[in-house]
C-alpha positions as CSV (number, residue, x, y, z in Angstrom):
1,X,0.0,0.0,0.0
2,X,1.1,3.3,-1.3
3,X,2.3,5.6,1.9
4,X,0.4,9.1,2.4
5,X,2.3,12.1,1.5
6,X,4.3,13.3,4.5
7,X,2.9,16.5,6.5
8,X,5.1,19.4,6.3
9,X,4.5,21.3,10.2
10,X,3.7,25.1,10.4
11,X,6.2,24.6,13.0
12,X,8.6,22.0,15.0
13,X,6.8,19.9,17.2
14,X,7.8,20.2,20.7
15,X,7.1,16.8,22.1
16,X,5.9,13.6,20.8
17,X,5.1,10.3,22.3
18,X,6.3,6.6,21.6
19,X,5.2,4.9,18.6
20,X,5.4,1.4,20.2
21,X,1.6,0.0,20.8
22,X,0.0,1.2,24.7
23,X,2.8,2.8,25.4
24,X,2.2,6.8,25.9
25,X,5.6,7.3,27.3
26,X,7.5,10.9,26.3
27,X,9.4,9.9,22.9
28,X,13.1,10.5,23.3
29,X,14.7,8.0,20.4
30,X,14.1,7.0,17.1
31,X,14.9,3.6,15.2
32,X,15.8,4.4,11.5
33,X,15.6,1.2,10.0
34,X,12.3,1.0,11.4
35,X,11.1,4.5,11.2
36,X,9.7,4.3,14.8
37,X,9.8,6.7,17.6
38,X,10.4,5.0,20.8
39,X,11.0,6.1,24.5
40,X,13.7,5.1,26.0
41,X,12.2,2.2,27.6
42,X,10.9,0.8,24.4
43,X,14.2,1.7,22.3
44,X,16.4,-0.4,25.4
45,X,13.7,-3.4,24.6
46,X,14.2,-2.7,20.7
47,X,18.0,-2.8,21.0
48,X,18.3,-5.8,23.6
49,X,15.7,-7.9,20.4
50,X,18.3,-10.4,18.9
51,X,16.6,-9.3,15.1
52,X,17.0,-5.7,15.9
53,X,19.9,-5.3,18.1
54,X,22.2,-3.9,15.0
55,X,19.7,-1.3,14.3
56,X,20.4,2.4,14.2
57,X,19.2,4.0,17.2
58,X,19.2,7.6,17.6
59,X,18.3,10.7,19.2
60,X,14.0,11.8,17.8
61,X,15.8,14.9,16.5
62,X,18.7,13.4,14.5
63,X,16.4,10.9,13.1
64,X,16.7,10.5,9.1
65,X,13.2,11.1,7.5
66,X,11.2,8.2,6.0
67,X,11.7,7.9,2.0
68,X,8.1,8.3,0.7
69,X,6.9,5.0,-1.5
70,X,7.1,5.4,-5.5
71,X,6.8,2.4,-7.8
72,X,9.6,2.1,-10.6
73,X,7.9,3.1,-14.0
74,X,9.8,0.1,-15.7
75,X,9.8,-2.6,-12.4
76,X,6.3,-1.5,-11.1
77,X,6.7,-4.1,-8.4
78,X,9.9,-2.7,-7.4
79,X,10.1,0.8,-5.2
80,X,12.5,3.8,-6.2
81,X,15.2,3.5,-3.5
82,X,18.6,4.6,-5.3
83,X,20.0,7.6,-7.6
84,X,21.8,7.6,-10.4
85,X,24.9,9.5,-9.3
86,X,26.1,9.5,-12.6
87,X,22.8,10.0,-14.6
88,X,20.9,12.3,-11.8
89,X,17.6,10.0,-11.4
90,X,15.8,7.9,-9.4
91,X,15.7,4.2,-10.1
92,X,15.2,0.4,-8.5
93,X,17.6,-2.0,-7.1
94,X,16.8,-3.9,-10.4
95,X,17.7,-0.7,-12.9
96,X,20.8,-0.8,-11.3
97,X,21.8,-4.1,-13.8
98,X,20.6,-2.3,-16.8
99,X,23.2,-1.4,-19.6
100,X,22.1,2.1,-19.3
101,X,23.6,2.1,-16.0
102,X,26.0,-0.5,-15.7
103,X,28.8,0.7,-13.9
104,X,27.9,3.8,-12.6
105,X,27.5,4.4,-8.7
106,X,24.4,5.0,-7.0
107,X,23.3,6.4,-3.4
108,X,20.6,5.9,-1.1
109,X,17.9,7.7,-2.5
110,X,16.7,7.8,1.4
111,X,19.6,9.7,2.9
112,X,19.5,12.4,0.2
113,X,15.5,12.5,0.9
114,X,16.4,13.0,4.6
115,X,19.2,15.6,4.1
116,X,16.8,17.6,1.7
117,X,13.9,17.1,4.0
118,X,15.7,18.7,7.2
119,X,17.2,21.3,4.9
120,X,13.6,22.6,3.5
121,X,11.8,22.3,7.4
122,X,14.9,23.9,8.5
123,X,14.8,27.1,6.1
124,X,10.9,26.9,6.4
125,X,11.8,27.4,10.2
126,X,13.9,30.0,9.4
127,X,11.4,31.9,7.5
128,X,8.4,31.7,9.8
129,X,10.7,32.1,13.1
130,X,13.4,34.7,11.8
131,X,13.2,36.2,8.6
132,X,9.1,36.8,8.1
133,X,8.8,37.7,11.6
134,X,12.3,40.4,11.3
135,X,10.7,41.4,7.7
136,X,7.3,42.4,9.3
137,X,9.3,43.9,12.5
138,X,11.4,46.1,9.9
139,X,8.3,46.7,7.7
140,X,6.6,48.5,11.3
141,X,9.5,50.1,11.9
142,X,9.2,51.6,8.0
143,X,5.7,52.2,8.5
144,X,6.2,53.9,12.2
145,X,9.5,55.6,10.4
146,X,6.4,57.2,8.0
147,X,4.2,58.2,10.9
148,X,7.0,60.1,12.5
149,X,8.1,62.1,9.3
150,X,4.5,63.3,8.7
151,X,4.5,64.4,12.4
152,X,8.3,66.1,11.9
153,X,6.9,67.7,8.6
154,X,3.6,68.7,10.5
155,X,5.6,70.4,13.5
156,X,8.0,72.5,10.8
157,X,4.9,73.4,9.3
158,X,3.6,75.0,12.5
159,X,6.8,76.3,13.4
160,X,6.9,78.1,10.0
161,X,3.3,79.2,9.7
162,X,4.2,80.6,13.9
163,X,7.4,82.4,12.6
164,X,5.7,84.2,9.8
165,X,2.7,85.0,11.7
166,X,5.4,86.3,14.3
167,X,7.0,88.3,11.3
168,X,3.5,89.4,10.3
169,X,3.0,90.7,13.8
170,X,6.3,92.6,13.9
171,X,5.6,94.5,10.7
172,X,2.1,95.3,11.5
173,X,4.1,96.5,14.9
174,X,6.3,98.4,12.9
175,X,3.6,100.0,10.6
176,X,1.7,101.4,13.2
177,X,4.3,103.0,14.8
178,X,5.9,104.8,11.4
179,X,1.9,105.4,10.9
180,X,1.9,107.3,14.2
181,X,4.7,108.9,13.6
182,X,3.5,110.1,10.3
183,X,0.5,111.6,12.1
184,X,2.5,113.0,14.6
185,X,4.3,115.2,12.4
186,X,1.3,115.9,9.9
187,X,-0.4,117.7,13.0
188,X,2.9,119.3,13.9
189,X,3.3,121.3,10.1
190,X,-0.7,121.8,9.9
191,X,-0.8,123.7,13.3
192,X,2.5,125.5,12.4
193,X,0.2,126.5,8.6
194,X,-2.3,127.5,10.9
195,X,-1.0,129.8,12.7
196,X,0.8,131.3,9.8
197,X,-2.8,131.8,8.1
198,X,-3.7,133.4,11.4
199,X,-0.7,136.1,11.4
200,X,-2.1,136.6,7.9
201,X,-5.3,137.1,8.4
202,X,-4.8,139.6,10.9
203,X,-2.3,141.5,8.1
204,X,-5.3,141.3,5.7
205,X,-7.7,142.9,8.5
206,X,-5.1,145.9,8.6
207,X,-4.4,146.5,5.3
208,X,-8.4,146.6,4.7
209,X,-8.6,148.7,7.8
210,X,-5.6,151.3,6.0
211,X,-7.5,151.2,2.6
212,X,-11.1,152.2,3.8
213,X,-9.3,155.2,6.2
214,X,-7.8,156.2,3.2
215,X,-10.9,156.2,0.8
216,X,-12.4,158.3,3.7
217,X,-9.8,161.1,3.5
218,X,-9.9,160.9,-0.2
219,X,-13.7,161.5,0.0
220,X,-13.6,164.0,2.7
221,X,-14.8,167.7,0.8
222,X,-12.7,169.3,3.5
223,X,-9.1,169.7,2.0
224,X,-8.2,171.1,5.2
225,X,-8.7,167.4,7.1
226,X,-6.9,165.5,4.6
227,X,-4.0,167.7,5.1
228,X,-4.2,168.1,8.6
229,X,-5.3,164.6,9.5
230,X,-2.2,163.2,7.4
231,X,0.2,165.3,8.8
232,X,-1.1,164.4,12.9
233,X,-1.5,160.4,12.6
234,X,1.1,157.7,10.8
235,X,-0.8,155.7,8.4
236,X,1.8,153.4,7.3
237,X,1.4,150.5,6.0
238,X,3.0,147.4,8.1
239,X,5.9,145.3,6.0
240,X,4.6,141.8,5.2
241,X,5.4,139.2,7.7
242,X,7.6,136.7,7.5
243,X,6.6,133.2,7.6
244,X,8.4,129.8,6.8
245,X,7.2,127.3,3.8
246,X,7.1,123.4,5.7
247,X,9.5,120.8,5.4
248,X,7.7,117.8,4.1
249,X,8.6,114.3,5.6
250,X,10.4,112.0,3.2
251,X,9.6,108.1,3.1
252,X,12.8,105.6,2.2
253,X,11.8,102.4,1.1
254,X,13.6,99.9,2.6
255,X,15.8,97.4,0.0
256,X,14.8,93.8,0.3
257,X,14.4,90.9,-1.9
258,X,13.0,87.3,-1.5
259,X,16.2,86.3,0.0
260,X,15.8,88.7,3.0
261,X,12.1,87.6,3.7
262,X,13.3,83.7,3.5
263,X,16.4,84.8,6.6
264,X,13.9,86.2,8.4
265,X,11.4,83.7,8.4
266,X,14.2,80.6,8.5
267,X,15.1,78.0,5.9
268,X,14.3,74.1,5.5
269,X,17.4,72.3,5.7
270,X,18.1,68.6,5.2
271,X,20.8,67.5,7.3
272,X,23.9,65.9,5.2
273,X,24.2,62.8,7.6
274,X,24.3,59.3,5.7
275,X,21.0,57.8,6.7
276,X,21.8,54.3,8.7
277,X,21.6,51.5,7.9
278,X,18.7,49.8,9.4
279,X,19.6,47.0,12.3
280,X,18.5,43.5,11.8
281,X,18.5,41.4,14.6
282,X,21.0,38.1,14.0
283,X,19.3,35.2,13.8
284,X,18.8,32.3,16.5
285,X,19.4,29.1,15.2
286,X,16.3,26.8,16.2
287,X,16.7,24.2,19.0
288,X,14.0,22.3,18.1
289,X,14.7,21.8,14.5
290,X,18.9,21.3,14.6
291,X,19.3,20.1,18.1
292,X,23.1,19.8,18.8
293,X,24.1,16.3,19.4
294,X,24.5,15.3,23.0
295,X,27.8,16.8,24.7
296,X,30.0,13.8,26.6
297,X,28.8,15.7,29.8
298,X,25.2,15.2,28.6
299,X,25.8,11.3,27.9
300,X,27.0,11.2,31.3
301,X,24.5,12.9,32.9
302,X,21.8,10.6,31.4
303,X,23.7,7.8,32.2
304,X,23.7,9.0,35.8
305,X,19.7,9.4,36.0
306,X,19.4,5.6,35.7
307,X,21.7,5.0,39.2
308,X,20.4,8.3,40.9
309,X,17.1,8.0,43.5
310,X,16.2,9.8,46.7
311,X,18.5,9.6,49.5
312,X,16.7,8.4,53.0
313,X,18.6,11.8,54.1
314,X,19.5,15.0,53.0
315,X,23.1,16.4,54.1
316,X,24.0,20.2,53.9
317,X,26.8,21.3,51.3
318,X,26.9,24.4,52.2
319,X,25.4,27.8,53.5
320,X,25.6,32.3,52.6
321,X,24.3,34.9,52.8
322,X,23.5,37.3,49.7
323,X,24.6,40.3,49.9
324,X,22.1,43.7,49.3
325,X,19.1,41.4,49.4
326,X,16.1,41.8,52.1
327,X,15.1,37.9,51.8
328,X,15.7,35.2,49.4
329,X,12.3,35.1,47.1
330,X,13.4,33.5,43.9
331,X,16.5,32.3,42.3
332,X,18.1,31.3,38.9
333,X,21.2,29.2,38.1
334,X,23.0,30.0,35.0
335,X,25.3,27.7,33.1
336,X,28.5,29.6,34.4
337,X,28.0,28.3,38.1
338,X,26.3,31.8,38.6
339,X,23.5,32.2,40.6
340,X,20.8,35.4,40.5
341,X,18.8,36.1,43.4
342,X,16.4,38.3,43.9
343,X,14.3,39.8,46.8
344,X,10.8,41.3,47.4
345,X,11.5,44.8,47.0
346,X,13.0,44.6,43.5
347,X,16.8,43.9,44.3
348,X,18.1,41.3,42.0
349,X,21.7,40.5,42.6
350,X,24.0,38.4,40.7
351,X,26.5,36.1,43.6
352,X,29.1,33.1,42.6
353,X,28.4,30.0,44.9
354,X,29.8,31.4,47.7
355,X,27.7,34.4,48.1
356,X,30.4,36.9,46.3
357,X,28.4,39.9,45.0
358,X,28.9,39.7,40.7
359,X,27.1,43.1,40.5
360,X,23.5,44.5,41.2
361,X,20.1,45.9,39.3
362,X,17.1,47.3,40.8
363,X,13.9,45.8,39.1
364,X,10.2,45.9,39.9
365,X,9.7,43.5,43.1
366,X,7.9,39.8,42.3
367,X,8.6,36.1,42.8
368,X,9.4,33.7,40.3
369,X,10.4,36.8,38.1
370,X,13.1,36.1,36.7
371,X,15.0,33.0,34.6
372,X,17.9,32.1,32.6
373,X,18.2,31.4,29.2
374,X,19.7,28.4,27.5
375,X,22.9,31.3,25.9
376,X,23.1,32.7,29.0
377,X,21.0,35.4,29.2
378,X,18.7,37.1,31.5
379,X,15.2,37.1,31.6
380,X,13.0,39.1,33.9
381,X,9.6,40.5,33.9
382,X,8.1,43.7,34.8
383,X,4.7,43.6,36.4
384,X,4.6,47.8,36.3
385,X,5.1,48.5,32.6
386,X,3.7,44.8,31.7
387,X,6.6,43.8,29.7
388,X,9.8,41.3,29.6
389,X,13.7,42.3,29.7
390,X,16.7,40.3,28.7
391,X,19.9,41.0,29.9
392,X,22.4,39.9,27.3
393,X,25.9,38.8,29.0
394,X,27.0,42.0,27.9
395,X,24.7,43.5,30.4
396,X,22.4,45.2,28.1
397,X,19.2,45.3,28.8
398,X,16.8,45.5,26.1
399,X,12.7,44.8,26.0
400,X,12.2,41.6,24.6
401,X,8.1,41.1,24.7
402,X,4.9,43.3,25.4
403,X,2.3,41.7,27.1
404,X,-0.4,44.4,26.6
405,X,-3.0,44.2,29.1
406,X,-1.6,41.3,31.0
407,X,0.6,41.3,34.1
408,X,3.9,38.9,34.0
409,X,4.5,37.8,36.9
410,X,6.4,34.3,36.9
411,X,8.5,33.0,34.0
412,X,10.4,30.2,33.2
413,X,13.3,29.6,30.7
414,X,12.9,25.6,29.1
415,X,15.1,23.4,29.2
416,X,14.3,21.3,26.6
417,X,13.5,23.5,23.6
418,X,14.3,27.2,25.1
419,X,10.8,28.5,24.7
420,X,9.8,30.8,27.9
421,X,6.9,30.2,29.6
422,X,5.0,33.0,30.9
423,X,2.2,32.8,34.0
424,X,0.1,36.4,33.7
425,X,-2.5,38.0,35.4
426,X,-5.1,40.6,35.0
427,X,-7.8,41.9,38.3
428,X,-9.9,38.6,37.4
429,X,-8.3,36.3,34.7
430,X,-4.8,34.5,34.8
431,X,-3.0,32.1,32.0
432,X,0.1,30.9,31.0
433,X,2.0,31.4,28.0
434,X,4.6,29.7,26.1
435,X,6.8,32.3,23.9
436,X,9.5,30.8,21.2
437,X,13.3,31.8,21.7
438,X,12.6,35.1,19.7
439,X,9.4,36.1,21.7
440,X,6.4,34.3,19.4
441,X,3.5,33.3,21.2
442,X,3.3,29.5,20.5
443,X,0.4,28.4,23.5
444,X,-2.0,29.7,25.8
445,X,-2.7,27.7,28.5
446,X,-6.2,29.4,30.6
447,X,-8.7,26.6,31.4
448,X,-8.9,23.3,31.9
449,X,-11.4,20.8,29.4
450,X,-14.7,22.1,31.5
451,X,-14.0,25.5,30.8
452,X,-12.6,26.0,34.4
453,X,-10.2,28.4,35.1
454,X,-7.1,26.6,36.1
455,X,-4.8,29.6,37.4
456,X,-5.6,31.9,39.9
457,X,-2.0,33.8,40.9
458,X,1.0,31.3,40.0
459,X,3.5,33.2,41.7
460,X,6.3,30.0,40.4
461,X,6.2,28.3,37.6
462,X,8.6,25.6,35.8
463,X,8.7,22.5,33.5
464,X,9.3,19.1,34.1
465,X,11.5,16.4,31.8
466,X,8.5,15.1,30.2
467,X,6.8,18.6,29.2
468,X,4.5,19.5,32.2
469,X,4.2,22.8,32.9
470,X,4.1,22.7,36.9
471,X,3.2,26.1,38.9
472,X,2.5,26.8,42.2
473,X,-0.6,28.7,42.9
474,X,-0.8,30.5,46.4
475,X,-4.5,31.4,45.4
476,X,-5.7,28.2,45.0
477,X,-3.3,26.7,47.5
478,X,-2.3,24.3,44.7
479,X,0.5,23.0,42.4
480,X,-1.2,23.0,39.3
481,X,0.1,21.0,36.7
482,X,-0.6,20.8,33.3
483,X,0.9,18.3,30.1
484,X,2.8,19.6,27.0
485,X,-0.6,20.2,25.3
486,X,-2.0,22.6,28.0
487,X,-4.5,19.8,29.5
488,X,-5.0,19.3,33.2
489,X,-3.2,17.0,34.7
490,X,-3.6,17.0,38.6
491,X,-3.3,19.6,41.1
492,X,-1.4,18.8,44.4
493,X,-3.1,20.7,47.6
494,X,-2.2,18.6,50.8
495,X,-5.6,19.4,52.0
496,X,-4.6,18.1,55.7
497,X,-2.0,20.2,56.4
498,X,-3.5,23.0,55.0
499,X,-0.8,24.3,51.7
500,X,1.0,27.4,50.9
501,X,3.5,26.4,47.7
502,X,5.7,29.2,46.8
503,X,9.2,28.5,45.0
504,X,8.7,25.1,42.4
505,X,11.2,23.3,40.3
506,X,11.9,19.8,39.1
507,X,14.6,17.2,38.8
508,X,16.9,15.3,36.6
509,X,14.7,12.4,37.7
510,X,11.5,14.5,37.1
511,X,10.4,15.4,40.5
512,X,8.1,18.2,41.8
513,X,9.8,20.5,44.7
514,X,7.7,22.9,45.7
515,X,8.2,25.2,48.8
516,X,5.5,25.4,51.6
517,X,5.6,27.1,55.3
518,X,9.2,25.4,57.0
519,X,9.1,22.6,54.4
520,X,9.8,21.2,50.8
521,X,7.8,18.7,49.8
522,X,9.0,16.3,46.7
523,X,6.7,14.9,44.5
524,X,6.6,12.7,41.1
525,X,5.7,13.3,37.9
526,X,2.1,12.2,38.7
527,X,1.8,13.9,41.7
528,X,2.3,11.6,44.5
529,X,3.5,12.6,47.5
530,X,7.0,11.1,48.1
531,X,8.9,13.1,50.4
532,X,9.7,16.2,52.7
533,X,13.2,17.1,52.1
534,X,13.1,20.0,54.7
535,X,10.7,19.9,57.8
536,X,9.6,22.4,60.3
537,X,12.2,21.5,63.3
538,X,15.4,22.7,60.5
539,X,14.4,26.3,61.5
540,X,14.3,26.9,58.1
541,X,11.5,29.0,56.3
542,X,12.1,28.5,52.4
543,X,10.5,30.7,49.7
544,X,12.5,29.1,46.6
545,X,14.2,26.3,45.5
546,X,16.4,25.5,42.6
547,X,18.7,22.3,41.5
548,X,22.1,22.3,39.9
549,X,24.1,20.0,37.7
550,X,25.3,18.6,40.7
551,X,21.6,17.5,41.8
552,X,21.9,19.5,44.5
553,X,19.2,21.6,45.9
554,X,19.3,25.0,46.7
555,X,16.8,26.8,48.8
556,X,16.6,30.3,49.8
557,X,14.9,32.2,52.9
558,X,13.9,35.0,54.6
559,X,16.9,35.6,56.1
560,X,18.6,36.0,52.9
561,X,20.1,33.1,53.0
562,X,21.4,30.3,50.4
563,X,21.3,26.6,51.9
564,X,22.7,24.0,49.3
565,X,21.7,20.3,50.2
566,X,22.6,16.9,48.8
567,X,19.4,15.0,48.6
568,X,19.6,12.7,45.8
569,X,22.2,9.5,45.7
């Protein structure tokens, strides 16, 4: 029977489960010769089977992909297996003895189908998780870029509609005041006129005054008057008087020109900097798709789980105090041997393993805040502006994801694949969410398969080896847990002796710790109750709890303090 065309994902899966029949175990292995997933029960049964004890048995991720069936055209009973290296096709064991092909060398058909397969999932990857993403970040930016030119173009407009209204103001200033001026001296030549007419009126009056006398005398019969009357009074005639002629005003236009008017009201200059070049983030490479293959350390490691168990006793490594920190409310080991703490007032201090202060950074106060990242980096939210840093080992901080109306509040930094899951809150609601390396949401997780709300306030949250998204819930008094998908598993309350959880993590052997008032309770992957590793006589009073490579347990508590115990043997 002719296989179905293989299914090209949208995106790598993150878990699977074993192919072998009723078994629902977390797939780890894969059997090429086969083609089956297995766990790594199944694969140790596959490889202890006398007929399949020589079969290739490898890590899910480094698996070679399945050759899809196609008859031969001339052996239709035959399948197409090999290629022509020679020719460049696709034939049968059986065209192999042809004379066409006699003598040429072929290869399996299979591995170049497997190679080609990875390559096109592994640039289809690449496009969905770096490039289309980075393409539609750069195409916002472009866009934004737009919006803020219009409002630069939009303020220079204003400013230069302001400056020559300003200008228009000044000469209107100006105008008025020549206009009063003007006025001023008008009225000063006029009422200087004025009384020059007046002096020359009065001039007229006597000279009409001197003509009529005169006609008088000239009309008198009486010689003896004129003669007399002109010899007794002086009728002179007063000289004309003097008067000035006005000294008009003279107006001087002033000499401009276009160019003068543009200096006054400014000029539009582009600056003559070389526009940048616009950043584009470098790319991650994708741990789900390319996986690295397993480091001797990590073959060791796994090799270790098999031997390691709970010991009947814990015994303290060692114990310090963390400098510039109020309490001990969450923690994060790095890769380095580096350990971040923080407290509940925001301090979030960087220490070595003996308590040496690395360096300091004040952050919005929370819980299970903070993580670190598979390269290294930081991770931490900020409840007040509802977004998520990274610190780069550089130490530059830079905002890595929004989370718009929803509060971060715990976060957690997989182990596994690198995504980061996210537990959020608003005044009613809370969820978790699982973000890729490069801050794509990939899952929301908010109720359970009755419609229930599952979360309340995880403070903590982590993941298990086998997927499960474990948080502690001081709400709902609960470590909720949840599988790969986002289904409800169990919840874990200890309903008898009443259940605070605070600071979670897991195990190399995939146990639950989770933190309650002057103890730490261990549980398994289903949720029994194993274990207390720390009880109520130790004095102590852990918050949070973390494991190294070591499999030792840290725990941190209100007296800022860091207690390391060996608990596993």
């Amino acid at each position: 029977m002719a296989q179905s065309k293989p299914r090209i994902p949208g995106t790598a899966q993150h878990f699977l489960e074993c192919g072998i029949k009723d078994c629902e175990r977390n797939c780890e292995y894969y059997c090429n010769p086969c083609h089956q997933q297995m766990c790594e029960r199944c694969r140790d049964e596959h490889l202890r089977n006398p007929k399949t004890k020589n079969h290739e048995v490898v890590l899910y991720q480094l698996r070679k992909r399945q050759l899809p069936v196609k008859k031969c055209e001339i052996h239709p009973t035959k399948d197409i297996d090999l290629l022509c290296e020679e020719c460049k096709i696709p034939l049968c064991s059986k065209c192999t003895a042809t004379p066409e092909h006699r003598g040429h060398a072929f290869t399996d058909l299979e591995t170049i189908y497997a190679e080609k397969f990875s390559f096109c999932l592994e640039e289809i990857t690449k496009s969905r998780e770096y490039f289309l993403p980075t393409s539609q970040d750069i195409r916002k930016e472009i866009k934004g870029d737009a919006t803020e030119i219009k409002k630069v173009i939009d303020n220079i407009r204003t400013s230069m509609k302001a400056e020559a209204e300003s200008l228009k103001s000044l000469v209107d200033k100006v105008q008025t005041e020549n206009m009063k001026e003007l006025d001023q001296i008008e009225h000063s030549l006029l009422e200087d006129l004025k009384t020059q007419g007046k002096t020359f009126d009065e001039y007229i009056i006597h000279l009409n005054n001197l003509i009529k006398e005169f006609q008088d005398f000239l009309s008198s019969p009486d010689p003896t008057k004129l003669t007399l009357t002109l010899s007794l009074v002086d009728m002179k005639i007063q000289p004309i008087p003097e008067t000035t002629k006005p000294v008009t005003p003279v107006f001087t236009a002033a000499q401009y020109g276009k160019e003068d008017v543009a200096k006054l009201l400014g000029k539009i200059n582009i600056p003559k900097t070389k526009p940048k070049t616009r950043k584009i983030k470098p790319m991650e490479v994708s741990s789900t798709l390319t996986p690295k293959k397993p480091t001797s350390k990590q073959l060791k490691s796994d090799k270790e789980k098999k031997t390691l168990s709970l010991s009947s006793s814990v015994t303290k490594v060692r114990k310090f105090k963390v400098p510039d920190v109020y309490n001990v409310c969450h923690m994060s080991l790095d890769q380095s041997g580096r350990l971040w703490v923080s407290d509940n007032a925001g301090n979030l201090v960087q220490t070595d393993l003996q308590g040496n202060q690395l360096q300091k950074i004040e952050t919005s106060d929370g819980y299970g805040y903070h993580t670190v990242t598979q390269d290294g980096d930081l991770i931490f939210t900020d409840k007040y502006d509802d977004v998520i840093n990274r610190i780069t080992q550089d130490n530059n901080i830079t905002e890595f994801i929004k989370t718009g109306d929803w509060i971060p509040i715990s976060i957690h930094s997989s182990h596994i694949n690198g995504d980061l899951l996210v537990g959020m809150e608003t005044d009613r609601e809370a969820k978790v969410i699982r973000y890729n390396k490069i801050g794509k949401e990939l899952q929301n997780i908010q109720r359970d398969n009755k419609g229930q709300e599952l979360y309340s306030n995880q403070q903590y949250i982590t993941e298990n080896i086998n997927g499960d998204i474990c948080t502690s819930d001081i709400d709902k008094k609960a470590v909720v847990v949840v599988n790969k998908s986002g289904q409800h598993r169990f919840s874990y309350t200890d309903q008898e002796s009443g259940f605070y959880p605070y600071g979670i993590c897991t195990d190399v052997l995939g146990h639950i710790l989770v933190c309650d008032d002057y103890k730490v309770h261990i549980l398994d992957q289903d949720g029994q109750f194993l274990s207390l590793i720390i009880t109520p006589d130790t004095g102590i009073n852990p918050n949070c709890v973390c494991v190294d490579d070591e499999n030792n347990i840290y725990m941190g508590d209100y007296n800022a303090e860091v207690i390391v115990y060996k608990y596993l043997q």
